[in-house]
C-alpha positions in Angstrom: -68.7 -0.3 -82.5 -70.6 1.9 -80.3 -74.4 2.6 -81.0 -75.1 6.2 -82.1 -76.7 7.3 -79.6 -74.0 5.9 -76.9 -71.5 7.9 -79.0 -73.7 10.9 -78.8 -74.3 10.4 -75.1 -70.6 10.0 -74.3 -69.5 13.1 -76.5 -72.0 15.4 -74.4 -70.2 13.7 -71.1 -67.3 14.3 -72.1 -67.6 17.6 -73.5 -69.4 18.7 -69.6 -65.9 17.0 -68.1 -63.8 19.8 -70.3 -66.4 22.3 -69.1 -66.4 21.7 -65.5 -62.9 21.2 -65.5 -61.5 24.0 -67.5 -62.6 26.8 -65.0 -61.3 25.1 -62.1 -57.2 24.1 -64.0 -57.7 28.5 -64.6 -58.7 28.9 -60.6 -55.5 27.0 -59.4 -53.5 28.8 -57.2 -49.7 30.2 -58.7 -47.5 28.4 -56.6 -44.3 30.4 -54.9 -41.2 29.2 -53.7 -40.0 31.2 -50.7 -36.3 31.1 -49.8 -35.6 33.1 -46.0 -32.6 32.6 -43.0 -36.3 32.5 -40.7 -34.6 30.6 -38.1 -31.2 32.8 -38.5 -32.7 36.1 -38.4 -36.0 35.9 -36.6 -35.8 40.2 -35.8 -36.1 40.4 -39.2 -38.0 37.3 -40.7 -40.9 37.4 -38.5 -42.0 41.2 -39.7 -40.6 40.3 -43.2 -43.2 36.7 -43.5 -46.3 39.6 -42.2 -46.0 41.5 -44.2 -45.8 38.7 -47.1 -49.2 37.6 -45.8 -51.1 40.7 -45.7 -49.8 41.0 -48.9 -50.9 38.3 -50.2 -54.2 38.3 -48.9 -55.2 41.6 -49.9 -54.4 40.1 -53.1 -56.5 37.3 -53.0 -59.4 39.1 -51.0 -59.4 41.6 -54.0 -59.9 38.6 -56.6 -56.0 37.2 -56.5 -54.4 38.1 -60.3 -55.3 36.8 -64.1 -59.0 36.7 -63.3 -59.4 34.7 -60.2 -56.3 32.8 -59.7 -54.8 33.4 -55.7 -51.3 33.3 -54.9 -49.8 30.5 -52.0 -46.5 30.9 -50.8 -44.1 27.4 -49.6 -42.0 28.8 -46.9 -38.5 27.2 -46.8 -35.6 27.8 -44.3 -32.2 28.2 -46.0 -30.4 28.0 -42.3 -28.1 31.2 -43.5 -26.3 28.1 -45.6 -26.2 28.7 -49.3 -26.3 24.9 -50.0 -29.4 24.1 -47.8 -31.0 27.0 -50.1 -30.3 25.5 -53.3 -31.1 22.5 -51.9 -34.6 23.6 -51.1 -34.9 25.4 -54.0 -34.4 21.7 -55.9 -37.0 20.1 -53.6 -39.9 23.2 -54.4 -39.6 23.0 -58.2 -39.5 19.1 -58.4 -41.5 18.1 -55.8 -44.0 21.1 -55.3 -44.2 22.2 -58.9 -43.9 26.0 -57.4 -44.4 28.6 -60.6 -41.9 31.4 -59.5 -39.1 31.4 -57.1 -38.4 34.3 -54.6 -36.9 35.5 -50.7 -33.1 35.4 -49.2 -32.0 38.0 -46.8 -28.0 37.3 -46.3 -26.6 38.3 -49.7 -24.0 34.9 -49.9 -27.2 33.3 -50.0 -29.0 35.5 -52.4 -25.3 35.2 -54.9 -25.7 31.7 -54.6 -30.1 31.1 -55.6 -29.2 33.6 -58.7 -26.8 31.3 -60.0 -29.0 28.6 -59.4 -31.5 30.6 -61.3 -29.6 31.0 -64.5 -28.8 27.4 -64.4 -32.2 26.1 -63.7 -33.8 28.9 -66.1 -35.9 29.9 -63.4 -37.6 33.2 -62.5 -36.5 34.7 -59.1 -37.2 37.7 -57.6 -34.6 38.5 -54.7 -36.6 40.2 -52.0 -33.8 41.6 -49.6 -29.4 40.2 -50.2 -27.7 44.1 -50.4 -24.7 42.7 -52.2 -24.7 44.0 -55.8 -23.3 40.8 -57.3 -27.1 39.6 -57.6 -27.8 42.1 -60.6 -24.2 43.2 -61.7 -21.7 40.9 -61.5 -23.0 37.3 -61.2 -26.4 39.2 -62.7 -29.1 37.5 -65.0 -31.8 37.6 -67.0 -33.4 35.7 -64.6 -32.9 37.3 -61.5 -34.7 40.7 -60.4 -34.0 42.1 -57.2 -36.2 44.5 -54.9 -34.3 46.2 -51.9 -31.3 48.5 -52.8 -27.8 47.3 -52.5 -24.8 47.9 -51.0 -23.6 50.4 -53.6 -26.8 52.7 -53.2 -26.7 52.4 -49.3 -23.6 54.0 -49.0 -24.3 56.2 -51.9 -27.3 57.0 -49.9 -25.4 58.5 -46.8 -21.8 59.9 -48.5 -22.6 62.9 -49.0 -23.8 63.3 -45.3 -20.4 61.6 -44.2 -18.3 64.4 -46.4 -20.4 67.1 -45.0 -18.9 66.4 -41.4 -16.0 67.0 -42.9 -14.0 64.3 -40.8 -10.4 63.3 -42.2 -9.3 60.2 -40.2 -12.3 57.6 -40.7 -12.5 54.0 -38.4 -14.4 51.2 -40.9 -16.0 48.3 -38.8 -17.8 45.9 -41.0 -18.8 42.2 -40.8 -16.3 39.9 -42.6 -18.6 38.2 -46.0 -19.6 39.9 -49.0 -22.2 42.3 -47.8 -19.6 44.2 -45.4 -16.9 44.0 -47.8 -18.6 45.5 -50.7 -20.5 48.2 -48.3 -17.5 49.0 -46.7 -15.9 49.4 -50.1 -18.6 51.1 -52.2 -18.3 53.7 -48.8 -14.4 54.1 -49.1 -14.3 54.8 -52.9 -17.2 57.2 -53.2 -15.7 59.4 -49.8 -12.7 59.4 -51.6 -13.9 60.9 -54.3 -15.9 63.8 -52.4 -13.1 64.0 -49.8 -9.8 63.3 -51.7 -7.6 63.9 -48.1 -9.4 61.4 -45.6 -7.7 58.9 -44.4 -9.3 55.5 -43.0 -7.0 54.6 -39.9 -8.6 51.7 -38.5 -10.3 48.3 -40.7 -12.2 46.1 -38.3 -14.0 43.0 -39.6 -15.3 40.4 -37.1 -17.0 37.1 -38.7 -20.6 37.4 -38.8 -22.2 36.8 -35.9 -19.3 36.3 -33.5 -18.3 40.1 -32.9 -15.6 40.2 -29.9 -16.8 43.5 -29.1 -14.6 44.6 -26.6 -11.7 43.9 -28.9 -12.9 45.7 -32.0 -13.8 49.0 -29.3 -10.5 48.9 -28.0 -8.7 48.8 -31.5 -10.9 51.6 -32.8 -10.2 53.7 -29.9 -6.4 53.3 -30.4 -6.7 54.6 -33.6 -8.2 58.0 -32.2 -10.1 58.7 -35.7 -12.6 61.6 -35.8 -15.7 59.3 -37.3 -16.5 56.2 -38.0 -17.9 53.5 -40.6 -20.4 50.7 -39.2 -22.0 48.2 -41.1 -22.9 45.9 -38.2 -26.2 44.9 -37.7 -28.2 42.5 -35.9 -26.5 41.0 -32.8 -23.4 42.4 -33.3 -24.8 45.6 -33.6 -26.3 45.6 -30.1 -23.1 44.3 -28.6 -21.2 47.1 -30.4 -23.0 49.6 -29.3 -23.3 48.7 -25.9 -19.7 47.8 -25.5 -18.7 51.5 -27.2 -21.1 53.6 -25.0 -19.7 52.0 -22.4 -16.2 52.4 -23.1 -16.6 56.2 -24.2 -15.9 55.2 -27.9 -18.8 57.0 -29.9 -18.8 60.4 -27.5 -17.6 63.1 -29.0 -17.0 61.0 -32.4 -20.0 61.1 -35.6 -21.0 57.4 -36.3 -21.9 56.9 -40.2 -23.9 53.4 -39.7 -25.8 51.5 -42.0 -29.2 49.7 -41.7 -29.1 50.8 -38.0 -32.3 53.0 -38.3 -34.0 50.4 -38.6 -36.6 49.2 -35.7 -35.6 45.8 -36.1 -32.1 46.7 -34.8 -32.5 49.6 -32.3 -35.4 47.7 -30.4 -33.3 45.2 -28.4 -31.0 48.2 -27.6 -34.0 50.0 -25.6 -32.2 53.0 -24.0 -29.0 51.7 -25.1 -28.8 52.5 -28.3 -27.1 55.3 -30.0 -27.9 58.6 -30.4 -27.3 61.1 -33.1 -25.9 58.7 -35.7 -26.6 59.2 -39.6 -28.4 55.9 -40.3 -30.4 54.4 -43.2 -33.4 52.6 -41.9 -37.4 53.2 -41.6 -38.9 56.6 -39.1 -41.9 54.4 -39.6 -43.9 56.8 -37.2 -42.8 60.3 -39.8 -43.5 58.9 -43.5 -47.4 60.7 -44.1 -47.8 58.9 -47.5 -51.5 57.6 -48.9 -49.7 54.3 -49.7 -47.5 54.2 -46.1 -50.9 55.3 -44.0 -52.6 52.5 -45.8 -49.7 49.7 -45.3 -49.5 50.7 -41.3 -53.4 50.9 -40.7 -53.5 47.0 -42.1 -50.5 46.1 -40.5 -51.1 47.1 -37.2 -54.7 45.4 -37.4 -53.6 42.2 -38.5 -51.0 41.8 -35.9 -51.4 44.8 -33.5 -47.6 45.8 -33.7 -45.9 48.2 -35.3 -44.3 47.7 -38.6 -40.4 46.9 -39.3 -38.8 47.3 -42.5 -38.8 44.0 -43.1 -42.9 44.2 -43.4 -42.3 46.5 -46.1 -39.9 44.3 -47.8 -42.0 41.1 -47.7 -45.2 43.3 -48.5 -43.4 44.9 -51.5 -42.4 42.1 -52.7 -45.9 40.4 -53.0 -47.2 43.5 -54.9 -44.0 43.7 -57.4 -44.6 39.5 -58.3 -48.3 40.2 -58.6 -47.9 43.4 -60.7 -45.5 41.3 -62.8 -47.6 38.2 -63.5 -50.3 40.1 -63.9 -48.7 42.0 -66.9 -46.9 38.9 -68.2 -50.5 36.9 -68.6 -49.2 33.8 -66.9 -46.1 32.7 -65.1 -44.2 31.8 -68.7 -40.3 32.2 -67.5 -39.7 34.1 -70.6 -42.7 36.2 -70.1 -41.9 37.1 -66.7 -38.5 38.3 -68.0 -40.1 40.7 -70.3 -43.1 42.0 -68.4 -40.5 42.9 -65.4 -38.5 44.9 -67.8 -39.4 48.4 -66.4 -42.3 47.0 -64.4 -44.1 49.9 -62.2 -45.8 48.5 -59.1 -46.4 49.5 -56.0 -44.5 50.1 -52.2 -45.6 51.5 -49.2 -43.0 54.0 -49.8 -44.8 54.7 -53.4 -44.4 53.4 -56.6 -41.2 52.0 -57.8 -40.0 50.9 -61.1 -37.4 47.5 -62.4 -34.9 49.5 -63.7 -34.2 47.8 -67.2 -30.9 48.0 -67.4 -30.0 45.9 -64.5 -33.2 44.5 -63.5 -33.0 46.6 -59.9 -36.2 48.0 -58.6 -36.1 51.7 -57.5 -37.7 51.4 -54.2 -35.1 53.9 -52.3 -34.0 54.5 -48.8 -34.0 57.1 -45.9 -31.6 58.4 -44.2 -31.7 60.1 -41.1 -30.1 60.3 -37.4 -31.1 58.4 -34.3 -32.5 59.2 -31.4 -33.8 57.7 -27.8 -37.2 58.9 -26.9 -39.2 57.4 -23.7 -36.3 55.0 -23.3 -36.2 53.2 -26.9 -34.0 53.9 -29.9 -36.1 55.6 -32.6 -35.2 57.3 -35.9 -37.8 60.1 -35.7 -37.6 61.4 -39.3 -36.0 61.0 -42.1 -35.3 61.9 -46.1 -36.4 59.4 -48.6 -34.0 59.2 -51.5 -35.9 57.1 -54.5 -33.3 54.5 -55.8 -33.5 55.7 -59.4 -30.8 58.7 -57.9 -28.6 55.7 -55.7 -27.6 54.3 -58.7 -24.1 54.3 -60.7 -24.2 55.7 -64.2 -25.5 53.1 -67.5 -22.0 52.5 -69.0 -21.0 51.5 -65.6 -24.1 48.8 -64.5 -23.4 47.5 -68.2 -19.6 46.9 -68.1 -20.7 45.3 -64.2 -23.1 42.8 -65.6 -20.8 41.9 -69.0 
């Protein structure tokens, strides 16, 4: 038996241990997993992992979230490969303990993690796939998304397209689910505003591997009086060289998505297109207190400019900070519930998770492009807020049943 005053002695240790150690289990950091095509898509990864980071510490710098605690991020690459992204997504909940899982760019990859999420019961906030099948159709409970999809990208530009009144329409599109379903959401809606167009050309290279000359000359032969493009990255640049070359776009209005964005008309210099209506970021015209703000810091941190893919990753931060904050913890369940119409905030203002399919409302802009002191530029644009890109309540609900 232990003497008395040993036991009184040991109790006053060990009640100093719980103490001491109490403060410091509240003061450890919330772990996050995140999920990106880094080596894939470095135009848009590298602005997209800054703007994480100067999310992040701003965060931490201003006393990180549920009184203290910081944030830490664990990078993965996902080598555009759905399997390698589940795979690391396995490896940073059993071997790193991570709290909350989040990223993906390419929307095959982004389908793929949300399943995993359901499975695994996991939270995961989807930073940037466009293809709607993350919150409607293969949607969850689990799985919040921030960037608009496919659906509210073309919704974002139809009505521009019908106003050029054009009847015989060229489609051009990459050849996986994000082109598809853009290229389809675009078809269906024109339709509807335009019941007489016609679309008189359908060209959709893989991914990555555009034979550009090819895909000119069959649009061409189709003489149509617009056209459709959802290409982007690469294939964008070789698209657009190959048609100003070749004559394709003069004379003819180019609907294009995602190629207003300075990610994708910087590599073009002088090459790239002028005049097309585009969604993307006129990062030098948006005079907001929270844009100002967002492009002051950016620009000190890393003396560059930003792309939209800062905005992304920096949004995201803000929107998983704003969440745990409200949910008191990083409790799965809770999560769930405290992103249930969750307001946080965007350099392009605040934005909301609409409830219904768990979609945040940070919207786009549309504009038309432009070449200024030999770069492509979109110089201005109108910011539609997502809450007005989206389809009608009876129709989100029979997409997610």
């Amino acid at each position: 038996m232990i003497p008395k005053p040993w036991r009184h002695a040991l109790t006053v240790g060990l009640l100093a241990v719980v103490a001491t150690a109490l403060p410091a289990a509240a003061q450890e950091p919330i772990r996050i997993g995140e999920i990106n095509s880094y080596k894939a898509l470095p135009q848009n990864l590298v602005p997209y992992r800054n703007g994480w980071l100067l999310a992040q510490e701003e965060i931490n710098a201003a006393g990180g979230v549920l009184g203290g605690r910081k944030l830490e991020t664990l990078f993965r690459d996902d080598n555009a490969n759905p399997g390698d992204a589940v795979r690391m997504a396995e490896e940073l909940i059993a071997r790193e303990k991570i709290d909350i899982l989040s990223g993906v760019t390419l929307s095959h990859v982004g389908v793929a993690l949300a399943d995993f999420a359901r499975q695994k019961k996991m939270f995961f906030l989807a930073s940037g796939p466009l293809s709607d099948k993350v919150v409607w159709e293969n949607g969850n409970r689990y799985t919040y998304r921030l960037r608009s999809g496919t659906y509210a990208l073309a919704t974002s530009v139809v009505a521009e397209a019908a106003k050029l009144g054009k009847k015989r329409w060229a489609l051009i599109y990459p050849n996986y689910e994000y082109g598809q379903a853009a290229t389809a959401a675009f078809k269906e809606q024109l339709k509807k505003l335009q019941p007489d167009v016609e679309f008189v050309a359908d060209q959709a290279p893989p991914l990555g591997k555009i034979d550009a000359g090819a895909v000119v000359q069959a649009i061409a032969d189709a003489k149509p009086d617009a056209i459709f493009n959802v290409m982007f990255g690469s294939d964008l640049t070789k698209l657009a060289r190959e048609g100003k070359t070749r004559g394709l776009f003069q004379g003819r209005e180019v609907v294009s998505l995602l190629s207003g964005e300075p990610e994708y008309l910087d590599p073009l210099k002088d090459d790239a297109p002028e005049g097309w209506i585009v969604t993307g970021y006129p990062y030098t015209a948006i005079d907001t207190p929270e844009h100002r703000a967002f492009y002051a810091a950016y620009q000190k941190k890393y003396g560059d400019y930003p792309r939209l893919n800062a905005v992304v990753g920096y949004a995201t931060v803000k929107a998983l900070a704003a969440g745990i904050q409200k949910a008191g913890g990083t409790d799965t369940e809770k999560l769930i519930a405290a992103f249930k119409g969750l307001n946080f905030s965007t350099p392009f203002g605040p934005a909301t998770f609409r409830p219904q399919d768990n979609q945040s409302t940070m919207g786009i802009y549309v504009g038309r492009t432009a070449v200024k002191d030999g770069k492509g530029v979109m110089p201005a644009g109108t910011y539609i807020d997502g809450s007005k890109l989206a389809p009608p309540d009876d129709v989100i609900r029979k997409l997610r049943n």
